[in-house]
Every structure is written in structure tokens, then in C-alpha cells.
N, C-alpha and C positions, 0 to 999 in steps of 0.2 A: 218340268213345266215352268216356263215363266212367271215372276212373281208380277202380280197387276198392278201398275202405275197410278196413282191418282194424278191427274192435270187439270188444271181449267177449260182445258178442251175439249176435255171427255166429259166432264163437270155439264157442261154447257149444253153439249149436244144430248144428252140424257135427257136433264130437264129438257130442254125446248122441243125434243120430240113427245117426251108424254107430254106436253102441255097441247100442241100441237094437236095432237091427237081427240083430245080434252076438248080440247077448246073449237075444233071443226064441226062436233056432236051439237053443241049448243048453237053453231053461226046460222042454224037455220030459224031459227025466229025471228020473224019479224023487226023486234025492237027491240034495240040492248043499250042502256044509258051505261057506259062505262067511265069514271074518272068525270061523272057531269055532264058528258058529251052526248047527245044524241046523235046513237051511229043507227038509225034507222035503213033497214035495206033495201027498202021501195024505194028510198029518199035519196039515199045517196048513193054514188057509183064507185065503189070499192078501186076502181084504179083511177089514180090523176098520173097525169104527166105533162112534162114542159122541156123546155129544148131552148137553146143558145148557139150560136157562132162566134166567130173570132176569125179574123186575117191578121198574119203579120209579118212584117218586113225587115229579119235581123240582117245585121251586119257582127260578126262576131271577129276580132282580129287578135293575131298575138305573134311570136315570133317563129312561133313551132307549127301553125295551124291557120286556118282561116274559113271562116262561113257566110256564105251570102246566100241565103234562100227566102223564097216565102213557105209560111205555112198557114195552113187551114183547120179549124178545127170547128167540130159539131158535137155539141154536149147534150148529152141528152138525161131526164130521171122520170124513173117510171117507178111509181111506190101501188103497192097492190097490198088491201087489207083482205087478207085471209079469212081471217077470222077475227071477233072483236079483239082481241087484246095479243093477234099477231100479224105483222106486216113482213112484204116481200118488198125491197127494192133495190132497181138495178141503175146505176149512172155508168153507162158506157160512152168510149169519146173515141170517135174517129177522127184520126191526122193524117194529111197530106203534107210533104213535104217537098218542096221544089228548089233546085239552084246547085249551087258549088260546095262539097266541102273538099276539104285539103287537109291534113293534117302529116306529121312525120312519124305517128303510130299508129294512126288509120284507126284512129280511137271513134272519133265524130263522123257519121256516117246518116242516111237520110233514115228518118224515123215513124216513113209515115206506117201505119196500123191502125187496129180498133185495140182500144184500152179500154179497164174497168178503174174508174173510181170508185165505185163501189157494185159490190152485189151480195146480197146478204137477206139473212131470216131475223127477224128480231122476235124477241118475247118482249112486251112492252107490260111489265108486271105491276109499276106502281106508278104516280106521278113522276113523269120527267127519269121513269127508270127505265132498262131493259137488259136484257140478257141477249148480247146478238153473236152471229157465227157468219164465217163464210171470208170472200175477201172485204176488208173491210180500209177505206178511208183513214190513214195513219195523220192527213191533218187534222182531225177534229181532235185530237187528243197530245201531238208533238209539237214542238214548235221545227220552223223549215231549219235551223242549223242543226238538228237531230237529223229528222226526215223528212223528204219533199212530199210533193203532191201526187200520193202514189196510195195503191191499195197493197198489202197484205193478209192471205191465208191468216186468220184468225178468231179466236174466240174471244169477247169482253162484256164483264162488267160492268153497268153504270147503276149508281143506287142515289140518288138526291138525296141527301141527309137531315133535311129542313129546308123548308122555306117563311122566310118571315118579311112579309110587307115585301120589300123589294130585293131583299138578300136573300141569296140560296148558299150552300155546300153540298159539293159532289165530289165522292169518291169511285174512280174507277181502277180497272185492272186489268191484264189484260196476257194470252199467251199466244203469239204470233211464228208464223214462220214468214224470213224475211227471204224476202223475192224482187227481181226482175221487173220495170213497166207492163212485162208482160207475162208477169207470176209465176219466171222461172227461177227454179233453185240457184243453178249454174252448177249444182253438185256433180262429180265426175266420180267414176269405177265405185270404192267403198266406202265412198265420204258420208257421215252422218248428215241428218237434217239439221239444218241452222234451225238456230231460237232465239227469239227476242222476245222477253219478258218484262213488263214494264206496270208502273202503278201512279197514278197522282194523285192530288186532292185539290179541288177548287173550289173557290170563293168568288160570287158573283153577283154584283149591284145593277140591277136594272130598272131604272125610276120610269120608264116608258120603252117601248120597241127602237126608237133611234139614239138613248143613249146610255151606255155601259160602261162599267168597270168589271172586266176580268181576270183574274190573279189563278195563277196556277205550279204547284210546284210535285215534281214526282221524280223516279229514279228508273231507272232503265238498265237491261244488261243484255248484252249478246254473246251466243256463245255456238261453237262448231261452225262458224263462217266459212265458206270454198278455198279451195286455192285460186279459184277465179275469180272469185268476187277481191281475195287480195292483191290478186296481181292489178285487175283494171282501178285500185284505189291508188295501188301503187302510182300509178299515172295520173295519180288525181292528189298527192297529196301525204297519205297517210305514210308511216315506216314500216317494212316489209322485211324478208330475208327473202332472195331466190332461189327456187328448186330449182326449175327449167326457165327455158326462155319465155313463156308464159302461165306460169303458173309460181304463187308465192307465196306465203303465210305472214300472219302480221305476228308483227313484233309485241306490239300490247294487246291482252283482251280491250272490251272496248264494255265498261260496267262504271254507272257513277250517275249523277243530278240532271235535272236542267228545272229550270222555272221560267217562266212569260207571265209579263204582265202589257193591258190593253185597257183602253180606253178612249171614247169618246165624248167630247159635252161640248153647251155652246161655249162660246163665248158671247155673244151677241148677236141679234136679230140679223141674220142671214152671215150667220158666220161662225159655223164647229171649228173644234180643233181636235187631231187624232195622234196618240201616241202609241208607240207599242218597246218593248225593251225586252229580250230574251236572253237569259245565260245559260250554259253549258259546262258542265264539266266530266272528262273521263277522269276515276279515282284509277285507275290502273297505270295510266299513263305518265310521264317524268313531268314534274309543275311545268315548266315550260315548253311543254307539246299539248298540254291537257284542257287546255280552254279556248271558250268562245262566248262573243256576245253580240249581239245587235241591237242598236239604236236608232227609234224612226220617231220622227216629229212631221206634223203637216196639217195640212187646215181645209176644208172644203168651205170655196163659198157660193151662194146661191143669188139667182138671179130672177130677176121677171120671165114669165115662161118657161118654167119648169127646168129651165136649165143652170147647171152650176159648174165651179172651175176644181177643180181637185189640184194640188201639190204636196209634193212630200220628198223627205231628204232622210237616206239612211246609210248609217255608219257602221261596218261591222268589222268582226276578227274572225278568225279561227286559226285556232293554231291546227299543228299537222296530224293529231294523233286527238283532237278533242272530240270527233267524232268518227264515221266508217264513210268517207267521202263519196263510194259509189251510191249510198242512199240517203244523202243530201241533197238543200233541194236544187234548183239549177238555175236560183236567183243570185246564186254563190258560183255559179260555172260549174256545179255539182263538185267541189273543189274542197279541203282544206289549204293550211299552210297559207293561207289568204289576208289579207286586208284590206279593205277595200268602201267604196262608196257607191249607193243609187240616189239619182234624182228623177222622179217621174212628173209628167202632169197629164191631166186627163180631163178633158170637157163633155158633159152629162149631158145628153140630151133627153130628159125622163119621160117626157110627154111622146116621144119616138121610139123611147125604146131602145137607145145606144149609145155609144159611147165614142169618142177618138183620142189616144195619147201618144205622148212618146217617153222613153226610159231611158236613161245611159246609166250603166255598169263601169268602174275603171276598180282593177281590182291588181293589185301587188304581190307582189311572192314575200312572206316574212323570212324564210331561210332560204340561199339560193339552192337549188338542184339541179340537176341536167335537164328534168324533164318541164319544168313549169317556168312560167316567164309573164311579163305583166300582160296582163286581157282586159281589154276594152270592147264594150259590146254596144249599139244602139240598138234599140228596137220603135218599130213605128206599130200602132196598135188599131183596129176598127172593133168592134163587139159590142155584139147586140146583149141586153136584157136575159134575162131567161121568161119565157112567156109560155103560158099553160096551152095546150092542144085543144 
């Protein structure tokens, strides 16, 4: 027999089903103040939900490739309280995708589906804590030169460690399996399940709802990745060895740092400024394959009528091997071995409820290759608010 594993995912699911269980017996009462909250049942209706769109009009170009499409997207969240101190919810996003792609490895192909950013069980144990399972939302916890805006199969920790006046500390943890936009392994015949294990700790000032400093630093590690998840990074970027014509293993594990730090304040009566700055590094990898950073500066100003102008200018790197470039985000071309800059601007219409901008990408190869070549992208932007149902 098997000796029994302890994980945080078995961790996880243990407690949150007996609590679950626990915690269903008791939601029939009438009135439960939990955490200060009056979550009365007569009063309130255990599900909200709200929903968003988005149109947009890339132009994607390079020497290898080419994309002209629009797409369409409809986001939707629907959070359902179970029970007092446990919530359901699910952010599913339907895309459309329309036009030309082209490539010479037929990598970029139309993507339209329904995706989950999230869907998940949470135990919500303490202030600003919880214990959650399922696929879970890898932004709220990475920064995009780790991983994009994607969900993974997982279990996590969050625990608030204090809060004092307008500072907090939180520590989380977390044990994932890393997956596909659409939660597949891409594991083939007797390949192991991948894992991505990861932990941070953060430090956060928030003197009111519209202005914050958040600081975040933690370590991450991956490990029994596909051959197909290395081969398609291969063409993105990372160093590989090849088995077959499509299937390949990477060269370094991929185990080491990253930290973000964010912020926004005024400067003056109708006029914030926004920064953000993110580092990376793989400790497996050779010093000059192993890092990444990004630098964004910008300023929203606001106007009579609700409406205001957004700008913003960012600088980044990655080297080839500082992260796993198929699950990077795709502000990056989903890419290492990159250099590169964005400039966005975005006008708010808040009183409506939407937005319109436009983006350019121009992004460099640091080491040449056969397969990668400089990418320039525009995008033209329309999207609405998220607004409750």
C-alpha cells in the first residue's frame, strides 16, 4: 500500500468540506452577524452578480506571423453565499474571435471559447481570510511576467496577519496544477501531473478605496512540466532540447523570486498618478537567461462629467529562460527573450459606464533565433464597466 502524502490540497479540501458541512446545519437561521456583517436571510439574497463586455481591434505583426482580427468578450461573476462564512463563485468569459491569422508554425490560431477566471469554493475563516479550492484566478496573487490572466486547478491559503489603521500583512500559499486557458494539462501517455507551488507575503497601505500602496514579494517553483507545454514555449521564447518534431523538454527547471510593487495617490485636485514595477527571477537558470522586470508610470486625469483621460508608458524585459513563456501573460506576446515597451491611453466615461482606448506594443528579440523576430501590435479598445444584474 501506498504511503499517504500530505499536500495543501488535500489539506484544503478536508477542512473546507467539514466546515462546509458545519457550516450548511447552522445557514438556516434566520440572522448570523459574522465578521460585524449582518448577513441576514430574509434581507439579503445570497447571489449577486454583474457582467461586462469588451470589443477589440488588434493588429498584431512580425516577420514570421501576422493577426488581424476582432474580438469580443463577455465577462461575467457570479458569487453565491452558501453558507455564512462559505461562498461559491464563478467568473466565466466568453470570446469570439474573428479575421486573419497567419503564422509559419501555425502557433496563433482563433481562440474564440468560454473560459473560467475563476470558479471556486472558499472558506472565508477569519477577516480578509480564506481557505479556497477549485480553478482559481493566478492574478490576484502573481505578477503577468510570471503568469497571465488565467485560472488554475488549485488550492490556497490566505491568512491577514494584522491590520492596523490602514496597513495590513498577508501571507499566502498556495499548491496548483498548471494548465491551458482551458484547464488542460497537455500531459501525453505517462507523463506526471505538473505543479506549481508558490508562497508570498504582503504589505498594504490603504488610506481610503481609491488610493493604495501594495508591495508583494514570494517564490514560486514548477515542476514535471509536458513535453508540450515545452515545445509550444519553445516558440515563445524559453531553451529547450528536442525529442520529436513536436514535443521537447526544457533545459532549466523554472524555481526562484518575483516581487511587485503598486501604487496610486494624488497629486492634485483632478490629477492621480499610477505606478507599478515587477521583478522576476529563475534561481535555476544561467544569470543571463534568468530575469525580468517591468516598469509602468502614468497618471489619470479627471474632468467635469464624470469623465477622465488615463495614460500610461511601460518598459519591460525578460530574459529567455526567466519564466515558462507559455504561461505568461500576453501583454508580453505571451513571449520571453523580449524587450520591449507599451503605451496605452483610455478615456472613462463613468457616468456611462464605459470606456474607449488604444495600446501599442513594440517588442525586440534580446538574443536572436530562428523562430522569434521583432512584434509590434496595436489594439483599439471599447468596454463597458462591470454592472450588477
Amino acid at each position: 500500500m501506498k504511503n499517504f502524502r500530505f499536500s495543501l490540497l488535500r489539506f484544503v479540501l478536508f477542512v473546507g468540506a467539514s466546515h462546509l458541512f458545519c457550516a450548511s446545519l447552522s445557514f438556516a437561521t434566520d440572522n448570523v452577524s459574522y465578521l460585524g456583517v449582518n448577513t441576514s436571510v430574509s434581507s439579503l439574497s445570497p447571489l449577486t452578480m454583474s457582467w461586462r463586455t469588451a470589443l477589440e481591434g488588434v493588429n498584431d505583426q512580425d516577420s514570421q506571423s501576422s493577426g488581424k482580427f476582432v474580438s469580443f468578450h463577455l465577462n461575467a461573476k457570479m458569487d453565491y453565499q452558501l453558507a455564512p462564512q462559505v461562498l461559491l463563485n464563478l467568473n466565466p468569459q466568453i470570446r469570439f474571435e474573428s479575421g486573419s491569422f497567419q503564422s509559419v508554425d501555425g502557433d496563433r490560431g482563433n481562440e474564440s471559447g468560454v473560459y473560467f477566471r475563476e470558479a471556486a469554493a472558499h472558506w472565508l475563516f477569519a477577516t480578509n481570510s480564506r481557505l479556497s479550492a477549485g480553478a482559481l484566478d493566478q492574478s490576484t496573487m502573481h505578477s503577468d511576467l510570471l503568469i497571465g490572466e488565467q485560472a488554475f486547478p488549485a488550492a490556497r491559503a490566505k491568512w491577514q496577519m494584522f491590520e492596523v489603521h490602514s496597513w495590513s500583512m498577508v501571507l499566502e500559499a498556495e499548491d496548483a496544477i498548471p494548465t491551458s486557458m482551458g484547464l488542460s494539462t497537455n500531459t501525453a501517455g505517462v507523463e506526471e501531473t505538473p505543479q506549481f507551488v508558490s508562497a508570498s507575503l504582503a504589505l498594504n497601505y490603504e488610506p481610503n478605496p481609491q488610493y493604495h500602496w501594495d508591495t508583494r514579494i514570494g517564490t514560486f517553483s514548477y515542476s514535471h512540466l509536458p513535453t508540450a507545454v515545452a515545445y509550444q514555449s519553445s516558440l515563445r521564447g524559453n531553451t529547450v532540447l528536442s525529442l520529436t518534431d513536436n514535443e521537447s523538454i526544457f533545459v532549466y527547471n523554472y524555481e526562484g523570486v518575483e516581487a511587485e510593487t503598486k501604487a496610486r495617490f494624488p497629486v492634485m485636485r483632478g490629477w492621480d498618478f499610477i505606478s507599478k514595477a515587477a521583478y522576476l527571477q529563475n534561481d535555476k537558470a544561467d544569470n543571463k537567461n534568468s530575469r525580468a522586470y517591468e516598469l509602468t508610470a502614468g497618471s489619470e486625469f479627471f474632468f467635469v462629467g464624470r469623465k477622465s483621460l488615463e495614460v500610461s508608458f511601460q518598459a519591460f524585459r525578460i530574459e529567455p529562460d526567466a519564466a515558462v513563456s507559455y504561461f505568461n501573460s500576453e501583454n508580453y506576446f505571451n513571449n520571453t527573450n523580449r524587450i520591449g515597451y507599451n503605451i496605452q491611453s483610455y478615456i472613462n466615461f463613468k457616468k456611462y459606464g464605459f470606456r474607449i482606448g488604444v495600446s501599442y506594443t513594440d517588442a525586440e528579440v534580446i538574443y536572436l533565433n530562428p523562430v522569434q523576430t521583432r512584434e509590434r501590435s496595436v489594439l483599439l479598445k471599447l468596454e463597458t464597466f462591470y454592472a450588477k444584474i
